[in-house]
Structure formats: structure tokens, C-alpha cells
C-alpha positions in Angstrom: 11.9 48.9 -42.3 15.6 48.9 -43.7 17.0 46.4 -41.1 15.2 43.6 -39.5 16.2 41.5 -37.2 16.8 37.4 -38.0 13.6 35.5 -36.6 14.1 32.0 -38.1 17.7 30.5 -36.8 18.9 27.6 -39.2 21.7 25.5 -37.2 25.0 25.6 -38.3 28.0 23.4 -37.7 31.7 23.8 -37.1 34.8 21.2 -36.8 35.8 20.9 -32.8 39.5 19.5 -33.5 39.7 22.7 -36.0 38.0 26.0 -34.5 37.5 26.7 -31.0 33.9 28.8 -29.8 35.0 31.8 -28.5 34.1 35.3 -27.8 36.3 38.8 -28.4 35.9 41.4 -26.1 37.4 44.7 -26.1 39.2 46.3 -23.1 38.5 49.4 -24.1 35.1 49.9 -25.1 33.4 46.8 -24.1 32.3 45.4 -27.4 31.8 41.8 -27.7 31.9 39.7 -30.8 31.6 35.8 -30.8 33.3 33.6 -33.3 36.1 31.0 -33.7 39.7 30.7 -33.1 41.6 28.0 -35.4 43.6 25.9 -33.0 46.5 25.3 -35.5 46.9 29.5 -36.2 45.3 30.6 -33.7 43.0 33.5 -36.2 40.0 34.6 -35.2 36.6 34.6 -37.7 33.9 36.8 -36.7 30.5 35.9 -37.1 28.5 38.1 -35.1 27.9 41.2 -32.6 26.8 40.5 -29.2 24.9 43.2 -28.1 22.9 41.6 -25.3 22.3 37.6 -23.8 19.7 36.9 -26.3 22.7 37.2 -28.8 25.0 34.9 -27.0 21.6 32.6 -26.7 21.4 32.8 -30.1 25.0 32.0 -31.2 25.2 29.1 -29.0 21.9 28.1 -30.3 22.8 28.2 -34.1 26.3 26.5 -33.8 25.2 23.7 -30.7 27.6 25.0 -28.3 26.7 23.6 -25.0 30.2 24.1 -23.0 31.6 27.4 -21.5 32.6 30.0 -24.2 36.0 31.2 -23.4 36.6 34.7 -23.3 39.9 36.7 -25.3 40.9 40.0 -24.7 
């Protein structure tokens, strides 16, 4: 198998008063992409492609984000 999916999620952390959760999504084709937006520049970092709800599950779940996700177009 050349790709395999991640099983094992080990949590990560980020810096509230710095980055902000949120998630890109594309007018035109739909795509999604979670990541952060620094508050001070307002840049966004990827960190991964949501391709379904177990993604999102799984982002929130690695990072401890319990509030709403806002989403940026």
C-alpha cells in the first residue's frame, strides 16, 4: 500500500491569544482545508484536507478544539 491512512492521533497544541481554529473553503470547487489564522497578520497555515466529518473530528480531536470553527471564504 503506498498511502495509508493515520490511525494513532497524538494531540497537538496551539497558542489561543496567537492563532485562531479555522477552516478554508473554496467558493468555487468546494474544497475545505482546516488550519489557523494568526490574529496579529491575519495568515493562514494549513495543516490538513477535509475530505469528510471524520476529518473535521479528527482535527478538532488532535488540536482540543471544543468551540465552533469559523468558516473563511
Amino acid at each position: 500500500m503506498l498511502f495509508r491512512k493515520r490511525t494513532s492521533v497524538s494531540a497537538q497544541t496551539y497558542d489561543p491569544t496567537v492563532r485562531k481554529p479555522v477552516i478554508r473553503c473554496s467558493i468555487c470547487t468546494g474544497e475545505q482545508v482546516a488550519g489557523f489564522r494568526r490574529l496579529d497578520t491575519g495568515a493562514f497555515e494549513e495543516i490538513m484536507l477535509l475530505r469528510s466529518a471524520e476529518d473535521l473530528r479528527q482535527f478538532r480531536e488532535i488540536y482540543g478544539i471544543t468551540e465552533e470553527i469559523e468558516k473563511i471564504y
